[in-house]
C-alpha positions in Angstrom: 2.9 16.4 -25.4 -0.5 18.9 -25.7 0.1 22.0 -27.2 -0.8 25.1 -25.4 -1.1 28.6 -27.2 -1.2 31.9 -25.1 -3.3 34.5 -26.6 -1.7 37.9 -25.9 -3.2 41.0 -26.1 -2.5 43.3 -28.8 -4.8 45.9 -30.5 -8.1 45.8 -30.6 -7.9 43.6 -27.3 -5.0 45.1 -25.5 -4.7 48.3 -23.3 -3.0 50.9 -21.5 -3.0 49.5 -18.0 -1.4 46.0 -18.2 2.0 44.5 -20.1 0.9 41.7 -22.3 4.1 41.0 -23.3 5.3 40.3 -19.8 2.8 38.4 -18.2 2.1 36.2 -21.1 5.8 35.2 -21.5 5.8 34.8 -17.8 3.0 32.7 -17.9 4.2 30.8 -21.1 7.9 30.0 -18.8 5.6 29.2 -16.0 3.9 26.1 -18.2 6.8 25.3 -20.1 8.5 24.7 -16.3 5.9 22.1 -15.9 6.5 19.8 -19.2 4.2 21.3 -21.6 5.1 22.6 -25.1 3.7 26.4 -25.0 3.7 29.3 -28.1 2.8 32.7 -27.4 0.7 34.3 -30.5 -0.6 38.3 -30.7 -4.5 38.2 -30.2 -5.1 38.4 -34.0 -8.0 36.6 -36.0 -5.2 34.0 -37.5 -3.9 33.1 -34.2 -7.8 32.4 -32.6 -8.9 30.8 -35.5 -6.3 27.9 -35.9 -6.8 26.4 -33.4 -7.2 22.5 -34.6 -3.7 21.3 -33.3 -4.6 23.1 -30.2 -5.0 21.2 -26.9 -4.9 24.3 -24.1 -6.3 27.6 -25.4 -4.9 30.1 -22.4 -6.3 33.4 -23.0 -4.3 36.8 -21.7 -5.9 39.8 -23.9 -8.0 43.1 -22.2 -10.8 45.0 -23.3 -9.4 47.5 -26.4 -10.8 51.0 -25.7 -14.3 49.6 -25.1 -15.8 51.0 -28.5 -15.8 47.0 -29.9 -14.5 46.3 -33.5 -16.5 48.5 -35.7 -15.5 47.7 -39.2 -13.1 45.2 -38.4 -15.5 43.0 -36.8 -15.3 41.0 -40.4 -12.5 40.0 -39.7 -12.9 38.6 -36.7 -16.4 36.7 -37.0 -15.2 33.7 -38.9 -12.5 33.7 -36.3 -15.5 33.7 -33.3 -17.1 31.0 -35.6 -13.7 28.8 -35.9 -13.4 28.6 -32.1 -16.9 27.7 -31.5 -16.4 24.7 -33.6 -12.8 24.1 -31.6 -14.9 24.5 -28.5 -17.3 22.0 -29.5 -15.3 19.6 -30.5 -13.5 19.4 -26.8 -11.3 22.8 -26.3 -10.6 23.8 -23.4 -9.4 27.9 -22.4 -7.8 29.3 -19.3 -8.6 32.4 -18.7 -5.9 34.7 -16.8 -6.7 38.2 -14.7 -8.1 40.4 -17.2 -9.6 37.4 -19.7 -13.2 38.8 -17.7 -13.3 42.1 -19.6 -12.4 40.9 -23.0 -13.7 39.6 -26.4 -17.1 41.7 -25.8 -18.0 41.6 -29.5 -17.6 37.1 -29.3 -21.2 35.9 -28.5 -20.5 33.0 -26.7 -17.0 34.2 -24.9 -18.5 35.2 -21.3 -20.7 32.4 -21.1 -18.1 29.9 -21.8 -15.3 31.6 -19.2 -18.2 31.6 -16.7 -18.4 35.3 -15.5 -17.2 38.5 -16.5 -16.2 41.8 -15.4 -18.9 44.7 -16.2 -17.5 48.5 -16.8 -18.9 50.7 -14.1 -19.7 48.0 -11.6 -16.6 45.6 -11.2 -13.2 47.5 -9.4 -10.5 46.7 -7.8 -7.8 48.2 -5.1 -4.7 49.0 -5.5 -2.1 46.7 -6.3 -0.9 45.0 -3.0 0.6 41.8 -1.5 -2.9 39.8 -1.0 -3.8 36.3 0.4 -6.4 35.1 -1.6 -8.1 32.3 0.7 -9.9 29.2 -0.4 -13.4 29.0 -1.1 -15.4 27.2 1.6 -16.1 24.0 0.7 -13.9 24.2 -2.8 -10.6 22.4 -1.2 -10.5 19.2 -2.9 -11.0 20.3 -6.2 -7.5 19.3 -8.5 -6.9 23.1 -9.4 -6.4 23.6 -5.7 -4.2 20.7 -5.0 -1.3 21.6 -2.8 -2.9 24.9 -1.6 -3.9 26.2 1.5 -4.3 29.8 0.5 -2.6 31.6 -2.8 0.1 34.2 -1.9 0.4 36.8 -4.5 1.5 40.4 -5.5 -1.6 41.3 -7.4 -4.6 42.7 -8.0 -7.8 42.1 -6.3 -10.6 41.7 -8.3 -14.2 42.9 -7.1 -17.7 42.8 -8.2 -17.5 40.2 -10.8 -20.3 39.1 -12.3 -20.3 35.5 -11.6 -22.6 32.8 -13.4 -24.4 30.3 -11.9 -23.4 26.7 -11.9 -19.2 27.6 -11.9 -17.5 26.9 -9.1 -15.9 29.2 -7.1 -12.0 28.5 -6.3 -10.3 31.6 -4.7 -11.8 34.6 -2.7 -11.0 37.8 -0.4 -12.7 39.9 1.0 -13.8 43.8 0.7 -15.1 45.4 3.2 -16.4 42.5 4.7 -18.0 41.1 2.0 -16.5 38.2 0.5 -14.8 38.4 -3.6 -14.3 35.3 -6.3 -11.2 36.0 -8.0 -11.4 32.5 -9.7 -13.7 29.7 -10.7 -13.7 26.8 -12.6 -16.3 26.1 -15.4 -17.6 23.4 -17.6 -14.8 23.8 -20.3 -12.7 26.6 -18.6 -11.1 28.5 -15.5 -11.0 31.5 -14.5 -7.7 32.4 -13.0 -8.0 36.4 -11.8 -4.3 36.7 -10.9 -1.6 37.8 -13.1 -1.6 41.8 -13.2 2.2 41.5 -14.3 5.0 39.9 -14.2 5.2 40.3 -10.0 2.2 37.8 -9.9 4.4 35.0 -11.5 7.5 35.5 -8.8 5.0 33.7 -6.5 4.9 29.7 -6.1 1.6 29.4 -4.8 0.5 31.4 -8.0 2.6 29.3 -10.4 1.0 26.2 -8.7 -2.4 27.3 -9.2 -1.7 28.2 -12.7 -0.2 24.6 -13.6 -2.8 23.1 -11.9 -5.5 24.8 -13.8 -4.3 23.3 -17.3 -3.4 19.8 -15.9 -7.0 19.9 -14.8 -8.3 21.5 -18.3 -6.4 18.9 -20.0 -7.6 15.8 -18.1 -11.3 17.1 -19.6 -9.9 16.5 -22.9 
């Protein structure tokens, strides 16, 4: 049975706007409700740097206070390195809501989730009961299966920075103009849902979630 480890946010990659704790044990109940065995670990350099028994690496951390890691950043680097090597041996990582605006000082983390948010530019509105639609042209791919459009208490991310070659999964619209609030990379999804724990009372969120590491893991 794979193994998935929830990386949740704690200092430096934590902060004062969303509750960790909650949405990563709701996610963790979430995936355990669909078969898999799932541990929830603190964002420490330990817990991102063992990953070798690892099949699922679901990342739920934030951006710190924005200042990086400063003398700290020791300890971290061989931890960057470790999961470079995991990544290129196979991993796979599922990124969840605020997964865009984290792990600033990793090299490699924004191009692997495929996007990123950008301080200053990307925003969002307040908090609301949103329909997030499907992507034109994006219905028959597997992290959509069994969707027609993704229900959700949430938040709606805006202005993302979004990298060629992913593909988009999930939108809405602000002001007219149309938002990705998820994608799927080579190695990696991006799923911008999950504010707190309100996002995991929905089905069609739970749904999209599952479906997003039954897909990862198939690439395995």
């Amino acid at each position: 049975m794979a193994l998935l480890r929830v990386l949740s946010g704690v200092a430096p990659y934590d902060d004062p706007w969303h509750p960790f704790p909650e949405t990563s044990a709701a996610a963790a109940e979430v995936l355990r409700g669909a078969g898999y065995r799932v541990e929830v670990l603190d964002s420490t350099p330990e817990a991102l740097g063992s990953l070798d028994e690892v099949d699922l690496l679901v990342v739920n951390c934030g951006r710190g206070d924005g200042r990086g890691l400063g003398d700290s950043l020791g300890e971290w680097t061989p931890a960057f390195a470790a999961a470079d090597a995991w990544l290129a041996a196979g991993g796979v990582v599922l990124g969840l809501h605020t997964a865009a605006n984290t792990f600033h000082d990793w090299p490699t983390w924004a191009g692997l989730l495929g996007g990123r948010w950008v301080p200053g530019h990307s925003f969002h509105p307040p908090l609301d009961e949103v329909g997030f639609d499907i992507v034109p042209g994006a219905a028959d791919h597997p992290v959509l299966a069994g969707l027609s459009r993704v229900q959700v208490a949430d938040e709606r991310y805006s202005d993302l920075v979004v990298d060629e070659g992913v593909t988009p999964l999930l939108q809405h619209h602000h002001e007219g103009v149309a938002q990705v609030m998820a994608w799927a990379a080579e190695r990696a999804v991006y799923d911008g849902m999950g504010h707190d724990g309100r996002s995991y009372e929905s089905a069609d969120r739970q749904c999209f979630l599952v479906n997003a590491a039954d897909w990862l893991l198939s690439l395995r």
